[in-house]
C-alpha positions in Angstrom: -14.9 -7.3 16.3 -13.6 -10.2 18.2 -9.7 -11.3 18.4 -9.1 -14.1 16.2 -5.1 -14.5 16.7 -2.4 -14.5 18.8 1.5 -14.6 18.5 4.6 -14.3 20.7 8.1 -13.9 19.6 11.0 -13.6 21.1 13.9 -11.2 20.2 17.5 -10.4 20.9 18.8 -6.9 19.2 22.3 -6.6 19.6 23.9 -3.2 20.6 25.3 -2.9 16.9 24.6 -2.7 13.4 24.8 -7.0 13.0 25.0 -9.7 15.6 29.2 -10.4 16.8 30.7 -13.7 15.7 30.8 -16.2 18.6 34.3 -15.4 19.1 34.2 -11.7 18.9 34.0 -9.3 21.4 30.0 -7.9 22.0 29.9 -4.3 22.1 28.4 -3.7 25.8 27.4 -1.2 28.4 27.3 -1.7 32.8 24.0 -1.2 33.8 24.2 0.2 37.5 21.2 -1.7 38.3 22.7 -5.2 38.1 26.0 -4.3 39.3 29.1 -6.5 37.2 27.0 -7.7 34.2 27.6 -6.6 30.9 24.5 -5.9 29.0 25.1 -6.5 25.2 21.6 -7.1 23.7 18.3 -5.6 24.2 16.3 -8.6 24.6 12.3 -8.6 25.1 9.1 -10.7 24.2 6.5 -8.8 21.4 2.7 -9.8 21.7 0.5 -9.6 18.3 -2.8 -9.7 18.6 -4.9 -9.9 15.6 -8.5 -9.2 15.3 -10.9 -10.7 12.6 -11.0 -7.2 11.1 -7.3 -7.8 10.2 -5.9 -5.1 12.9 -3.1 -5.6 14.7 -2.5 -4.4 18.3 1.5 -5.1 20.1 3.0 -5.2 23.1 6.4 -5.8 24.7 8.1 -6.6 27.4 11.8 -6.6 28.6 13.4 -10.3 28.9 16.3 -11.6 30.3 16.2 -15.0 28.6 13.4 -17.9 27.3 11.5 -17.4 30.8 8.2 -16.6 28.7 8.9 -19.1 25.9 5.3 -20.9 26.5 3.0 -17.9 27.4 1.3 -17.8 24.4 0.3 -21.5 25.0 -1.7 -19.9 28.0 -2.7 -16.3 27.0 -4.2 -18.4 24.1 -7.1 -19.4 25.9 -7.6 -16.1 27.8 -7.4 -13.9 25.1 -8.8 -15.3 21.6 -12.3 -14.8 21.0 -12.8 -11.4 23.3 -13.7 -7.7 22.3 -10.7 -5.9 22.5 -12.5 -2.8 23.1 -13.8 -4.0 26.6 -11.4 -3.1 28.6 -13.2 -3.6 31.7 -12.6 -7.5 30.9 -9.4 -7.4 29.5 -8.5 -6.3 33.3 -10.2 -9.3 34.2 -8.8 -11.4 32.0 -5.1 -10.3 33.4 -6.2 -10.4 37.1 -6.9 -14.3 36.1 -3.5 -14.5 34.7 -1.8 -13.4 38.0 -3.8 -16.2 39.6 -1.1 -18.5 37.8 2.0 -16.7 38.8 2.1 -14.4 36.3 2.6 -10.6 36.1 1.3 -9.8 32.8 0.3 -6.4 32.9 2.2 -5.6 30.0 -0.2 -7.0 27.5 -3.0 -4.9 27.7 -0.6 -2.5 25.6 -1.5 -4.6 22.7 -5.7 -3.9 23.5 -5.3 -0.2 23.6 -3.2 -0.2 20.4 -6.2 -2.2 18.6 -9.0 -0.2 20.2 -7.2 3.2 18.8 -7.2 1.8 15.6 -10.8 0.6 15.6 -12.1 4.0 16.8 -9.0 5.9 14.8 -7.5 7.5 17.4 -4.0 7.9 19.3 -4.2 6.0 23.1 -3.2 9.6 24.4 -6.8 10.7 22.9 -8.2 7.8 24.0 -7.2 8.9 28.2 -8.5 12.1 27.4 -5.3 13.6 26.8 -4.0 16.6 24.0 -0.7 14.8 22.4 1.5 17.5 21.5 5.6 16.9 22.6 7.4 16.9 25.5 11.4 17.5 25.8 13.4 14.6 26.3 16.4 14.2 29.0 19.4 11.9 28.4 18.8 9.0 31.1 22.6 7.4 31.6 22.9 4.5 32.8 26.4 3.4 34.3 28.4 4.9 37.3 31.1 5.3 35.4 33.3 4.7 38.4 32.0 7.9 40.1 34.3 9.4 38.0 34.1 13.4 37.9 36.3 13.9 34.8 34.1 11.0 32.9 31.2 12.5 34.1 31.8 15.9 33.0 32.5 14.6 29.5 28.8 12.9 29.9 27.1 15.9 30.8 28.7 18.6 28.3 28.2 16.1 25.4 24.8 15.9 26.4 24.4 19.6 26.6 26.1 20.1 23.5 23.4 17.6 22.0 20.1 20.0 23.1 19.5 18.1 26.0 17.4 20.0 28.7 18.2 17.1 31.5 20.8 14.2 32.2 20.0 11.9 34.9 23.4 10.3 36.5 23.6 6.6 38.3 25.4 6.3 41.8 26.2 3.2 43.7 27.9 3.0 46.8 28.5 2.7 50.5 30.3 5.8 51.0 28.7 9.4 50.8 31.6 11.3 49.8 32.6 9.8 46.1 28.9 10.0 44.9 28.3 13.7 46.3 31.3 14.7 44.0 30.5 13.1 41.1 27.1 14.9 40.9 28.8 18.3 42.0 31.0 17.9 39.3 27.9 17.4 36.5 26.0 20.2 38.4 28.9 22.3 37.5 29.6 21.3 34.2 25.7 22.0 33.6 25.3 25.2 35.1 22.1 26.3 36.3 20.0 26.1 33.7 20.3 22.1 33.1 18.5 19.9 35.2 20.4 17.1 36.8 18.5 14.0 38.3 20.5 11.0 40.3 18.8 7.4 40.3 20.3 5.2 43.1 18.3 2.3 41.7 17.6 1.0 45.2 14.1 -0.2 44.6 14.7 -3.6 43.1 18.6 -4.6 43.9 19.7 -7.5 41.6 22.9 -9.7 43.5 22.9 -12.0 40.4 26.7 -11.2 39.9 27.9 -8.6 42.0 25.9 -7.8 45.4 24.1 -4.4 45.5 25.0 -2.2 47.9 21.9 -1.6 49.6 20.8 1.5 51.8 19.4 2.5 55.4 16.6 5.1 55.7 19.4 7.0 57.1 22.2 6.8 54.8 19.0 7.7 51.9 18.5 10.9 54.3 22.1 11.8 54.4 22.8 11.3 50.9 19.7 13.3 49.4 20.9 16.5 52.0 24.1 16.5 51.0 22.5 16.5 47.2 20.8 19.7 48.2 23.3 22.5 47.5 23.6 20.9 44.0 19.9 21.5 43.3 19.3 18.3 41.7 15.7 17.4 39.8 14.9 14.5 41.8 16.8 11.6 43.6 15.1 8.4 42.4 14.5 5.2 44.2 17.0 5.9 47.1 15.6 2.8 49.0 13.8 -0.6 48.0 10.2 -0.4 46.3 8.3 -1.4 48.9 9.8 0.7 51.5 6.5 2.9 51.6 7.5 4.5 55.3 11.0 4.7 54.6 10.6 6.7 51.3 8.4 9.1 53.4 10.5 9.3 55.9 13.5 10.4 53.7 11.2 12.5 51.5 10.2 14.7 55.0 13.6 15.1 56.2 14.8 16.7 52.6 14.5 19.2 50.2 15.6 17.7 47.6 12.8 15.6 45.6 12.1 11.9 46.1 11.1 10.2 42.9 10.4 6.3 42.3 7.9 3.7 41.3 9.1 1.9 38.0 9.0 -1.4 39.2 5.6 -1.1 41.5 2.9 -3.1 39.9 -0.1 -3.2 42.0 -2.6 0.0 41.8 -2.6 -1.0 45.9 1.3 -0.3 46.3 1.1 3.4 44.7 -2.8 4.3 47.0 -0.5 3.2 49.6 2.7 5.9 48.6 0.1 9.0 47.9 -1.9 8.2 51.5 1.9 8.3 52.9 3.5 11.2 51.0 6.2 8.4 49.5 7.2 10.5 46.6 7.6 14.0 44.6 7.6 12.3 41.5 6.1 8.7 40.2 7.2 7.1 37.9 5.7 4.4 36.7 5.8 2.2 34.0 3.1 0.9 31.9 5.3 -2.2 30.6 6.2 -3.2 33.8 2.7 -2.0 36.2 -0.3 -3.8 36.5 -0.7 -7.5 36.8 -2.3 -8.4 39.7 -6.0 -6.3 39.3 -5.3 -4.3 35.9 -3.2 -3.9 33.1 -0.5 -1.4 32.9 -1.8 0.8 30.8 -5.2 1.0 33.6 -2.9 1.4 36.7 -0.5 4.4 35.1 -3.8 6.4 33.6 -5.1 6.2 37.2 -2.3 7.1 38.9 -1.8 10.4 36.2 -5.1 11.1 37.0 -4.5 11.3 41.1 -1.5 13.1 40.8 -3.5 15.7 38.6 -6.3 15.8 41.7 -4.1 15.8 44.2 -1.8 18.9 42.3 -5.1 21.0 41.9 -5.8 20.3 46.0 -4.7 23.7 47.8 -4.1 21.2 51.2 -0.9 19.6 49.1 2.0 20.4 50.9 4.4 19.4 48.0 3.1 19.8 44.0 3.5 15.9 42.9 4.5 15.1 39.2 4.3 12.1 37.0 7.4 11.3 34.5 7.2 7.5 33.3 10.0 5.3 33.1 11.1 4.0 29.5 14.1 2.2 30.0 12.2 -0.8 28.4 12.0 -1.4 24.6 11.1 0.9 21.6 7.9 0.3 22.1 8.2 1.0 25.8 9.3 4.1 24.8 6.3 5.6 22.9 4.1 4.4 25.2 5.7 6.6 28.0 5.0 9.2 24.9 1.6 8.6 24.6 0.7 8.7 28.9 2.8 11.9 29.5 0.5 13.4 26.3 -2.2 12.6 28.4 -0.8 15.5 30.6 -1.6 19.5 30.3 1.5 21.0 29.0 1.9 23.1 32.0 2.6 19.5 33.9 4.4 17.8 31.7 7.9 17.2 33.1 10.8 15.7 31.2 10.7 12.7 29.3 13.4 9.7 30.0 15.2 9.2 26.8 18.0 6.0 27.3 21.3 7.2 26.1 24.0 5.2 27.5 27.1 4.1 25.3 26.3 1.6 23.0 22.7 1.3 24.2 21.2 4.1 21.5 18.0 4.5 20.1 19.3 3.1 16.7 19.7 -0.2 18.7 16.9 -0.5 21.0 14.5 1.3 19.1 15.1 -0.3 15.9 12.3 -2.6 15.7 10.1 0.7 15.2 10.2 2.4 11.7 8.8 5.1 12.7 10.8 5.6 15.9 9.9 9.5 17.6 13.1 11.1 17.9 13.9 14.4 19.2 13.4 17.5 16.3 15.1 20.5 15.7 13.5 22.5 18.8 14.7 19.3 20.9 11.1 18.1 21.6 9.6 14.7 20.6 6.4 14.5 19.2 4.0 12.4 20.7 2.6 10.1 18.1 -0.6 11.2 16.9 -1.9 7.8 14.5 -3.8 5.4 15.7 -3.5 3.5 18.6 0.1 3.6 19.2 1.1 5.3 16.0 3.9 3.2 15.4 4.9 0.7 12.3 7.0 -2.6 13.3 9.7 -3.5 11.2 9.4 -7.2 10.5 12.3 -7.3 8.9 14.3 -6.6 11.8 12.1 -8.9 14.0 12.7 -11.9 11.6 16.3 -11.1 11.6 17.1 -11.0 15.0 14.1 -12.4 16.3 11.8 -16.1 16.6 8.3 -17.0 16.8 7.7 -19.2 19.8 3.9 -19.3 19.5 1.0 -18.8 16.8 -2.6 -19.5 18.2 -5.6 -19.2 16.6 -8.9 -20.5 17.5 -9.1 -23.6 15.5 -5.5 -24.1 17.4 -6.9 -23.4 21.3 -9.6 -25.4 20.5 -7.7 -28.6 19.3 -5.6 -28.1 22.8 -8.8 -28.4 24.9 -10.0 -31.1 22.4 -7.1 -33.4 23.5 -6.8 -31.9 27.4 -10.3 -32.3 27.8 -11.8 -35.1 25.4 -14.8 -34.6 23.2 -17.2 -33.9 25.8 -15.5 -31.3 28.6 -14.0 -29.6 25.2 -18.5 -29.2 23.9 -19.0 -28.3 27.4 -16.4 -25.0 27.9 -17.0 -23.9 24.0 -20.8 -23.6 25.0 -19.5 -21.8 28.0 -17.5 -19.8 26.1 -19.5 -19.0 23.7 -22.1 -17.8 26.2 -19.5 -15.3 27.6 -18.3 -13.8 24.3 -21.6 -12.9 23.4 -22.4 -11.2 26.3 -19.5 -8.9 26.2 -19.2 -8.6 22.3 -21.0 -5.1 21.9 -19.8 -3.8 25.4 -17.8 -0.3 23.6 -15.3 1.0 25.3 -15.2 2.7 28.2 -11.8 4.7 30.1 -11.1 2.1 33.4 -12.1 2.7 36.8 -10.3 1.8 40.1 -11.1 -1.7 41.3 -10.9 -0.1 45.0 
C-alpha cells in the first residue's frame, strides 16, 4: 500500500454560525498571547493523503494567513509513492523538509491516521496505550483586564458547567494586579477546583501590541506569591528556550512549572528533563517535530520519558505530561489520543478551549464526530481507527479552498518540465529503486534519533 495522492486546503471558520458581511462587525475574542489583536476566525491548513487502497489519513495545522499556499507543490515529491506504514522514513522524509526551511512536523498526523486504519486500530493503541477518557478543564484564553469580578463570573460559570479545572491568562509588568485576579478565581473555586495560570511567555508575539516580557526574577516572584493560592501549574512563565531560567524558577518555588507547546526539536525537551526545566510538559503534536521527527514521534517519546522518569525513586519532583490543544479540532483529538496513551492513574487534565466566542461548535466544526464532554464530564478518547474522526466536507467546501491536488501522474509531469526527458528517467529509476526497498517495511513504534 503506497500513497497515491495528496491535497492541501486552506480554511477560515468564522467564530459564528455564517461568515459576517464585509461591513459587519466579526464576532471576536483577545487572545493574551498576541496582545491587541482580535482573533475572529479559526484559520488552519488540512493535509489529505490518499493511499491506492482508497484510505484517507489528515492532518492540520494552525495558520495565520496563505504562508503555506504552495506546500503541497513540495510535499508532493516527498510524500507520493511511500508506505505510510514506515514510519521510520516518514521521519526522514520530514527531517528533509526542515532542510528547506520548513517545520513540518505536523504532517506525520496524517501517516498515523492511515496506518490505524490499515491495521484497524486507534493511534492511542497503536503507542501502546489503553484509550478510555480523561476529564477535560476549561482553558480561557483572555486576561480579561485582570479583572476579579469578570473573573469570578469565568470561573463559577465554568464550575457550574462540570468543569474539574479552568486555567486563567495574565499579562503584565506588575505583580500585584495578576496575584488578585487568580486569588479571586481560587476563591470563587474553592478547594476542590483546580486553577492553572499560563503567562504565555514562551513565544511573545509584538506584531500589534508589545509583550510584556519577564526576568528569571520577576517569573520567581510571581510563581511565590501564586503559592498560597495553590494553583495547578504556572505555564510558560519565561521564553521557550530559556532551559536554565525555567529551572531556575522551578527550584526556587513550590508551585509547579509547566511549559513546552511551542518546542519542536526532541533536542530542546532532552535538554529541559537533563535540567529539571519543568513539572509538567506540554507538548504539542501539531506544532512538535520538524527538524528530526514528526510530531506525533517527538510527543510519544517524550510520554514515554516522563513515565521512566515518574517510576525512578531518585526523582525529586513526580513529572506529568498534559498536551496542548489550543490548535484545531483535529488538534484536539489528537491530544485525546496521546494522553490515552497514559495509565489512568497519570492522566492529568485535558485542555479544553473555551473562550467567548471561540467554542467547540466553531473550531471544532470541521469534525462530525467531534468528542465532547458526557454526562460524568469525561471525554472519550476515540476508539475507531486511526484518529477515529469523520471530516465534514461540507463545512470544508464552505468555508474552505483547495490550493493543491497532486498525484503522481501530476509530480511526474513537474520533474518532466524541471528536469527534461532525461534527469526526469533518471530520478523515476531512482525512485523507483527506493520505494521498493521500503514498500513491505511494517510498522514499527519510533525510536530516538539520539
Amino acid at each position: 500500500m503506497l500513497i497515491s495522492g495528496l491535497d492541501l486546503y486552506y480554511v477560515r471558520l468564522p467564530l459564528a454560525e455564517s461568515r459576517p458581511g464585509f461591513l459587519a462587525e466579526w464576532p471576536y475574542f483577545e487572545p493574551s498571547w498576541i496582545p491587541g489583536f482580535r482573533q475572529s476566525e479559526v484559520r488552519f491548513y488540512l493535509l489529505r493523503l490518499t493511499c491506492d487502497s482508497g484510505l484517507e489519513g489528515y492532518a492540520a495545522i494552525p495558520a495565520m494567513g496563505l504562508e503555506r499556499a504552495s506546500l503541497g507543490e513540495v510535499l508532493a515529491p516527498y510524500l507520493i509513492g511511500i508506505n505510510p506504514e514506515d514510519i521510520g522514513l516518514v521521519n526522514q522524509r520530514i527531517q528533509e523538509l526542515s532542510y528547506l526551511g520548513t517545520r513540518n512536523g505536523w504532517i506525520d498526523a496524517a501517516f498515523w491516521d492511515l496506518i490505524g486504519k490499515i491495521r484497524g486500530e486507534p493511534i492511542w493503541k497503536l503507542l501502546g496505550g489503553t484509550g478510555g477518557s480523561v476529564s477535560p478543564y476549561a482553558s480561557t484564553g483572555a486576561t480579561h483586564g485582570h479583572d476579579g469580578a469578570v473573573v469570578r463570573d469565568v470561573v463559577r460559570a465554568r464550575k457550574d458547567d462540570g468543569f474539574r479545572g479552568v486555567k486563567l491568562r495574565v499579562k503584565g509588568t506588575e505583580l500585584e494586579p495578576m496575584v488578585e485576579y487568580v486569588a479571586a478565581a481560587r476563591e470563587e473555586a474553592g478547594d476542590d477546583m483546580r486553577i492553572m495560570v499560563d503567562a504565555n511567555q514562551g513565544w511573545p508575539v509584538d506584531l500589534v501590541d508589545e509583550t510584556p516580557k519577564w526576568s528569571v526574577d520577576f517569573a520567581t516572584a510571581f510563581a511565590q506569591a501564586l503559592e498560597p493560592h495553590n494553583v495547578y501549574w504556572l505555564e510558560e512563565p519565561l521564553n521557550r528556550g530559556d532551559f536554565e531560567g525555567l529551572a531556575q524558577v522551578r527550584r526556587n518555588t513550590t508551585t509547579p512549572i509547566a511549559g513546552g507547546e511551542m518546542n519542536a526539536s526532541w533536542t530542546d525537551f532532552k535538554r529541559m528533563f537533563e535540567l529539571g526545566s519543568l513539572d509538567v510538559y506540554q507538548p504539542d503534536a501539531v506544532l512538535a517535530g520538524g527538524t528530526f521527527a514528526g510530531g506525533i514521534s517527538v510527543v510519544y517519546w517524550i510520554v514515554q520519558e516522563v513515565l521512566r522518569r515518574g517510576a525512578d525513586t531518585q526523582e525529586a519532583k513526580h513529572l506529568r505530561f498534559s498536551p496542548h490543544t489550543w490548535t484545531t479540532g483535529l488538534g484536539f483529538v489528537l491530544g485525546l489520543h496521546l494522553v490515552g496513551t497514559l495509565p489512568e492513574e497519570e492522566r492529568s487534565l485535558i485542555e479544553y478551549p473555551l473562550e467567548g466566542h471561540w467554542r467547540p461548535q466553531y473550531w471544532g466544526r470541521f469534525v462530525k464526530n467531534l468528542p465532547t464532554p458526557g454526562p460524568d464530564g469525561r471525554i472519550a478518547v476515540p476508539d475507531g481507527p486511526g484518529l477515529g474522526i469523520e471530516l465534514d466536507w461540507d463545512v470544508i467546501a464552505r468555508f474552505g479552498k483547495r490550493l493543491y491536488h497532486g498525484t503522481k501522474a501530476t509530480v511526474s509531469r513537474y520533474v518532466l518540465f524541471d528536469r527534461g526527458l532525461k534527469g526526469a528517467l533518471y530520478l523515476k529509476a531512482k525512485k523507483e529503486t527506493t520505494i521498493r526497498a521500503h514498500e513491505s517495511v511494517a510498522f514499527e513504534l519510533p525510536r530516538p534519533p539520539f
